[in-house]
C-alpha positions in Angstrom: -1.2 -45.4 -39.1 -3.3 -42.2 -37.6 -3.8 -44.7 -34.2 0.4 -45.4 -34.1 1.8 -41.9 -36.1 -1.0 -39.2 -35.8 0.4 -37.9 -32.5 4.0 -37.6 -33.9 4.8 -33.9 -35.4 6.5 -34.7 -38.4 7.4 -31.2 -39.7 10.6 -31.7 -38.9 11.6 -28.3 -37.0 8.2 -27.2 -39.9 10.6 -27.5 -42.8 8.2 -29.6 -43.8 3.8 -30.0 -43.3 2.9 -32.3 -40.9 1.2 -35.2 -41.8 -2.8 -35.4 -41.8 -4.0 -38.6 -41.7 -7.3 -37.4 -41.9 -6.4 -35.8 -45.0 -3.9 -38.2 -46.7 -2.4 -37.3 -49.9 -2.0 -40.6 -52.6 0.1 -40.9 -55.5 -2.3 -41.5 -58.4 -1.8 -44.6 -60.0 -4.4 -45.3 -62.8 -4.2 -49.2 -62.3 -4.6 -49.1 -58.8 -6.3 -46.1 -57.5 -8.7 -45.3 -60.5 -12.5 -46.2 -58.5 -11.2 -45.6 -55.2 -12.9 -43.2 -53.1 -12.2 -40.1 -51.9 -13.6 -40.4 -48.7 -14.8 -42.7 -46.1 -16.5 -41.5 -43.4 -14.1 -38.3 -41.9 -11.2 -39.7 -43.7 -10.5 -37.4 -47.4 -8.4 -38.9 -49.8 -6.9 -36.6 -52.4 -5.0 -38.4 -55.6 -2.2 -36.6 -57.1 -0.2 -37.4 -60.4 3.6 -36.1 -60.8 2.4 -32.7 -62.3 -0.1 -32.1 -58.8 2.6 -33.4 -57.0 5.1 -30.7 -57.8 2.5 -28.0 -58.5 2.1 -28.8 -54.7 5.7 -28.4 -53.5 6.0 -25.4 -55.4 2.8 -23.4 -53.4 3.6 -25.1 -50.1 7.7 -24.8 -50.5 8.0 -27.1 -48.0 8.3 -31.1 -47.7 5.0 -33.0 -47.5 4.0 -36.8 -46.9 2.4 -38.8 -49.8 0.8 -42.3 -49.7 1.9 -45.1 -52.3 -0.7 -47.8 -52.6 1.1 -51.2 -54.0 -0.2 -53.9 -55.5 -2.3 -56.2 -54.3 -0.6 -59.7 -53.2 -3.1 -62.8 -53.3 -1.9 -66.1 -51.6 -4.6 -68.5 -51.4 -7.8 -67.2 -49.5 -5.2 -64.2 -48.6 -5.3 -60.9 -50.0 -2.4 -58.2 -48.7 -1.9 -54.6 -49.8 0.9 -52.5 -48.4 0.6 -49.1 -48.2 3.8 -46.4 -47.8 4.5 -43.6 -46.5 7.0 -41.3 -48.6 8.1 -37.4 -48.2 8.1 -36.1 -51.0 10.4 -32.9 -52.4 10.7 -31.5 -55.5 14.6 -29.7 -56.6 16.4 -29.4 -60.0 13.9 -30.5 -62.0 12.9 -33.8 -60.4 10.3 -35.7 -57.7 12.4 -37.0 -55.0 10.3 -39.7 -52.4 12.1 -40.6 -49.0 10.6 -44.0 -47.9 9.4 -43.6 -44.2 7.0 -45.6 -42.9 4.7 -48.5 -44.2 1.8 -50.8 -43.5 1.0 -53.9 -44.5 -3.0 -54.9 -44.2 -4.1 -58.8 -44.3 -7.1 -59.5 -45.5 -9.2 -63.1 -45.6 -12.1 -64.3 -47.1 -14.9 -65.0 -44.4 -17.4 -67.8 -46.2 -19.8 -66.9 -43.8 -20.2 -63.3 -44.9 -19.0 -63.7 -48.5 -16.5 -60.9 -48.2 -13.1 -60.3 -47.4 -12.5 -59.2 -43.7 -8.9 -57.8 -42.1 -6.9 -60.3 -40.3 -3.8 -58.4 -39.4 -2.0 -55.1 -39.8 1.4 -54.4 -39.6 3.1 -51.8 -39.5 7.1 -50.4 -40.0 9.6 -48.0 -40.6 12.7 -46.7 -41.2 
């Protein structure tokens, strides 16, 4: 996503933060992301549950980008996770996400190396 997106200013005119993809922003999900880092190598993950989420709005006052791990799909000796990319803004009361952008990473299990390795990455918007 940084390789296709990073160069993009998404603030939209700055009504809202541009995206960091060195600094990405996930909605906390307990099932999925509970164990997951928070960083690898330069990249800094930072997991945020609905009350973070709006605490966050409120301070910044602006729109911001958040990341949506999905579940894991297995077919056969395939794995594939898809990842999205929503903007998130907070009014009356209640979280609203705008789907933008998503990528979908393949993943195959390499005998030789007893691990699972990426075959393909996809990516896609709206």
């Amino acid at each position: 996503m940084e390789k296709s997106w990073g160069q993009i200013d998404d603030s939209n005119g700055r009504s809202g933060i541009r995206t960091d993809y060195r600094h990405m922003l996930v909605e906390k999900d307990p099932q999925i992301t509970d164990g997951l880092p928070s960083q690898l190598g330069d990249y800094r993950v930072e997991y945020l549950d609905d009350q973070m989420k709006i605490d966050r709005f409120k301070r910044l006052r602006k729109e911001f980008s958040i990341l949506k791990i999905h579940p894991m799909q297995s077919e056969g000796s395939r794995l594939t996770i898809q990842v999205s990319v929503y903007y998130l803004t907070y009014a009356k009361g209640r979280l609203n996400l705008g789907l933008s952008d998503w990528s979908e990473v393949e993943f195959h299990y390499d005998c030789e190396k007893q691990s699972y390795v990426v075959s393909a990455v996809k990516l896609g918007g709206i």
